[in-house]
N, C-alpha and C positions, 0 to 999 in steps of 0.2 A: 567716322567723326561725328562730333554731336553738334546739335543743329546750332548755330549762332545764335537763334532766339526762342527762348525757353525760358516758360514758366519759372519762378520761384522755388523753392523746395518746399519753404514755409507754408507759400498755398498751394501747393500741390497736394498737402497734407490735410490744409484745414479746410478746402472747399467741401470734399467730401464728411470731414468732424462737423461741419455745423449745419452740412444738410442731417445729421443723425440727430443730431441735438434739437431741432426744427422738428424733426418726426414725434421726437420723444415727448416734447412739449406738446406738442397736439393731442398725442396719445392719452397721456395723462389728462387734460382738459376733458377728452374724450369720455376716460374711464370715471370720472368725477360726475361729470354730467349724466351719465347714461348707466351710476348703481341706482339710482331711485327708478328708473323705469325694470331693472330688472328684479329689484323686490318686491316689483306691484305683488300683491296678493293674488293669488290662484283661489278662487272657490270651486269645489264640485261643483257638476250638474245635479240638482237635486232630483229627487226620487217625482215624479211625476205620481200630485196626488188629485182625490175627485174632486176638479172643479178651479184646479190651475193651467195656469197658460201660462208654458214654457218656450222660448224663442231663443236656441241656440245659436242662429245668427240671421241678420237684417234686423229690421225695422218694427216694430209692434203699436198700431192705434189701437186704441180701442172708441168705436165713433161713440155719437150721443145713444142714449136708450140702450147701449150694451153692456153688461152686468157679469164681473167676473167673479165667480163665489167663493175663489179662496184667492191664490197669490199668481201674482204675473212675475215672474224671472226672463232675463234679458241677456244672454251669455254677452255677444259682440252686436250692439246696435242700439239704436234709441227708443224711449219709450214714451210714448202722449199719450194722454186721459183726457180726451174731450169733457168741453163742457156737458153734463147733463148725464156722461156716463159716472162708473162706481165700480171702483174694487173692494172688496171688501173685508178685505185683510192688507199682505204687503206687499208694494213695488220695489223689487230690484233692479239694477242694470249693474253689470260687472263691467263694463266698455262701452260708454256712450250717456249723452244726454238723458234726463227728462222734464219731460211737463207736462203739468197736473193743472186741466182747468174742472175737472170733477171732484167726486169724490173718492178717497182712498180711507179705507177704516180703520187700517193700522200706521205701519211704518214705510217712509220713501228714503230710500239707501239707492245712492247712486257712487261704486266704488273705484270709478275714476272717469267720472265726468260731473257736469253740471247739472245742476236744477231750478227751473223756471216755476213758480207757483203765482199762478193769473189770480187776477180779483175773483174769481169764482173758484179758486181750489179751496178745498176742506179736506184737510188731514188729522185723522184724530190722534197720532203720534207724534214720535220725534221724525223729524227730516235732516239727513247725514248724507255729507256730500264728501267721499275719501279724495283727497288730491282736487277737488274741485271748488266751483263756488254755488252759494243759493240768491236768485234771485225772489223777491217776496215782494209781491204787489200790494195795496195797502188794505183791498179789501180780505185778502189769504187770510184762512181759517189755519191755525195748527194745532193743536191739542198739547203735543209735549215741548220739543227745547228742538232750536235748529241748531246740528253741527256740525262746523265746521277743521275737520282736522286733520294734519297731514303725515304722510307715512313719516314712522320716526327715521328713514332710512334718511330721509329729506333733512334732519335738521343733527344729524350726527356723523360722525367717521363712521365707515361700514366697514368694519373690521372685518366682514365676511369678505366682500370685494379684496380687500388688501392679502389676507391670508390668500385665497387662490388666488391675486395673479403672483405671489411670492411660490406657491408650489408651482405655476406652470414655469415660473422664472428658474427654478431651482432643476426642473426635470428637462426644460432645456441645454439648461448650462452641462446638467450629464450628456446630452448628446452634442454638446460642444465637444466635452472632453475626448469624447470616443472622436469626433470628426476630426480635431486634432492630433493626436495619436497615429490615427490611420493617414492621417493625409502627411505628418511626419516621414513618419515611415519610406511613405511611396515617394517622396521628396529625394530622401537618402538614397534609395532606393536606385535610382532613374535622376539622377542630376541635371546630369547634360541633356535630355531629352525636357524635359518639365521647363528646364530655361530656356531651351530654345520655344518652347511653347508659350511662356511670357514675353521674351522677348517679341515674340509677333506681335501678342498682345498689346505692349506698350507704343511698338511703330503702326499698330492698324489696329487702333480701338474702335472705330464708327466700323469697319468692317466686319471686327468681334461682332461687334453688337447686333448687329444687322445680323447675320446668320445665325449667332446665337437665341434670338429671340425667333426669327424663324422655323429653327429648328426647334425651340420649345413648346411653340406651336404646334407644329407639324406632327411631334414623335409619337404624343399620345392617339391621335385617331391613327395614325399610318401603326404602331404596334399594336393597337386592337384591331386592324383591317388582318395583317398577320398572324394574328392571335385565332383569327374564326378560320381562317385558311388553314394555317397548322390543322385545326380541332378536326380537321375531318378525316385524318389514321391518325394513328394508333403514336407513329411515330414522332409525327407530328404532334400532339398531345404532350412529348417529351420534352421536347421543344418548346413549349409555350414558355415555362419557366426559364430556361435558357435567353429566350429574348428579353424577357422583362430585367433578370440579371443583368442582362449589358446595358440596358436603359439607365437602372442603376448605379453600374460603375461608369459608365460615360459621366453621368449627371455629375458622379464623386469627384471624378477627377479634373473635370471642369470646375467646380469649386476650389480643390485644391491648386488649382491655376490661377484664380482670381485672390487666392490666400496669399500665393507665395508673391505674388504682384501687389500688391497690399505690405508685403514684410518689407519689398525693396523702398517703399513708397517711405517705409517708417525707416530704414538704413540710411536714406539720400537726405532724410529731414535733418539725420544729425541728434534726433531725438533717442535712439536707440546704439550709442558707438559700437555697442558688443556686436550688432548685427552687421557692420559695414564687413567684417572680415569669417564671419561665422555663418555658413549653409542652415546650421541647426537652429542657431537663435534669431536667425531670416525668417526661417518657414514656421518655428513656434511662435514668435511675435504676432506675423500676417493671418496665419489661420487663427488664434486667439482671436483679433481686432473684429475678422469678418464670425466668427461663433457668435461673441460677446455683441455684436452689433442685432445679425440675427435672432440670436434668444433673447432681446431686448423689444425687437421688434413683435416678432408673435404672439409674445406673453401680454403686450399692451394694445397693439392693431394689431391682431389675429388679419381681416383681411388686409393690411399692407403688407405687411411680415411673411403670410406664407408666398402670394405671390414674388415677391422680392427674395426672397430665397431659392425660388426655386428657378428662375430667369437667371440667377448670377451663376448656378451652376453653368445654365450652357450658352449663358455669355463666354465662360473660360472654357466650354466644348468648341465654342465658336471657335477659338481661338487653335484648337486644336487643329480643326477642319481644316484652316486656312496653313499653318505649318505643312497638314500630310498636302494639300495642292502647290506647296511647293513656294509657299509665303515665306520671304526673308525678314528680318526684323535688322535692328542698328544692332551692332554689339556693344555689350557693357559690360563691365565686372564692378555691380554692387551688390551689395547684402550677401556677401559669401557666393555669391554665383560665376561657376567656370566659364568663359566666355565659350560664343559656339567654335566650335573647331569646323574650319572646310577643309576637306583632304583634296587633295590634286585629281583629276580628273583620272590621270595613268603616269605612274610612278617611272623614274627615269631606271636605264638600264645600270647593274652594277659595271658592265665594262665601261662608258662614256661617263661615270660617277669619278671610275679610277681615272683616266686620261685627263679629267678636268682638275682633278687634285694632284696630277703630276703637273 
């Protein structure tokens, strides 16, 4: 019998649609926000020549009375020019500050940070600050033009961004298609076993859960602990693949557990008619919704997506687990699924069969 009190169908459907919808929205803010930092500009390290001071990474002074006779480069860190010292050609920095209370002969390019020029800086060039800002004191010498410009990735669509995340969007959806197909399949396949596997699911989902995350945890160090054990014969070495195989199909078919619980979820909405009496258009539905959610997810939050993906697999292993120990679930018949069958413990005799029907 089903419980007296129970959720809606409605939102049984849409709690989980608008936490996606929430993801997706961030995602994209996310991806907005964060194409200008990945266009920044890469410069080589340049060729180390007589009389340059190169600083791959930290921090570079150079104090009063020190004298650099050609150019100072800055890969990742900041760069001062005390008072009283002198470069005498150009300051770079590719990551980080600078400031110049000396003198600089040529050019100061700081190509994603800021620059400070004190009443005692003299630069006899231009001062260009990529992505950043110039502060200028009033006594600052400059020779050429201060500028100020920002990467064009900054003040336009990056049609580069949009193009790859549409390839990673499109190379997912292929392994949507195959994950469906295949989890089809093993649906038809195995009916009554797979349902009775949801069904647990749906009567002990915090139990799912909890094992299933557990064991997601757990499988990868305990099958590499396996994996070096094996490696020491021959035979064992044959084996190795063997185990990571099952890791695999466990993983699979835990997903297809959490799919086909997914297609009921869209049968019971009312949203889907074809699927309240159809096995097939149950399990195409639910593993589409959970594909189409996932290859949504990775291609925008690569880190929410792959974790969330692969925890839902053995959410629905969880689920598995608790079935083979002997887990019951309520019975249902939605979305095309044969309810479970319990056989009799020991079948009566044909003589007392006959006696009772005379």
């Amino acid at each position: 019998m089903r419980s007296p009190v129970r959720r809606s169908r409605r939102h049984t459907l849409l709690l989980p649609l608008l936490a996606v919808a929430l993801f997706l929205g961030a995602a994209v803010a996310w991806q907005q926000e964060s194409s200008v930092a990945q266009a920044q500009p890469v410069l080589p390290m340049p060729p180390a020549g007589e009389g340059d001071r190169i600083v791959p990474e930290g921090d570079f002074v150079l104090t009063s009375t020190q004298v650099v006779e050609h150019d100072v480069y800055v890969v990742s860190g900041d760069a001062t020019i005390e008072e009283g010292a002198e470069v005498k050609h150009d300051v770079t920095v590719l990551s980080g500050d600078i400031v110049i209370a000396g003198h600089v002969g040529h050019d100061v390019k700081a190509l994603n940070g800021n620059i400070t020029l004190a009443d005692t800086a003299v630069v006899g060039n231009d001062v260009t600050a990529l992505n950043g800002t110039v502060e200028r004191a009033e006594g600052a010498t400059v020779g050429g033009e201060v500028h100020r410009p920002q990467h064009p990735a900054a003040s336009r669509d990056p049609l580069g961004a949009v193009g790859s995340f549409v390839l990673r969007l499109l190379a997912y959806l292929v392994l949507g298609v195959v994950f469906v197909t295949v989890g089809t399949l093993a649906v038809l396949a195995w009916p009554r076993q797979t349902g009775r596997v949801v069904t647990v699911l749906e009567a002990t989902p915090w139990s799912a859960l909890g094992v299933g995350l557990l064991t997601g945890v757990l499988i990868l160090p305990v099958a590499s602990l396996l994996s070096i054990i094996l490696a020491i014969t021959i035979i064992g070495i044959i084996l190795i693949p063997v185990l990571w195989l099952a890791v695999g199909v466990g993983w699979l078919y835990g997903a297809v557990v959490v799919g086909l619980w997914a297609g009921r979820r869209l049968a019971e909405s009312g949203r889907l008619p074809a699927a309240r009496n159809s096995l097939l258009v149950t399990a195409i539905a639910g593993l589409g919704t959970v594909a189409v959610a996932c290859a949504l997810l990775m291609s925008t939050v690569a880190w929410i997506g792959w974790p969330v993906s692969y925890f839902l697999g053995f959410i629905g292993l969880g689920a598995v687990v608790l079935s083979r120990l002997g887990v019951n679930g309520t019975t249902r018949r939605t979305g095309g699924l044969p309810p479970r069958v319990t056989l009799p413990l020991t079948l009566p005799q044909s003589g007392s069969s006959d006696r009772r029907a005379s």
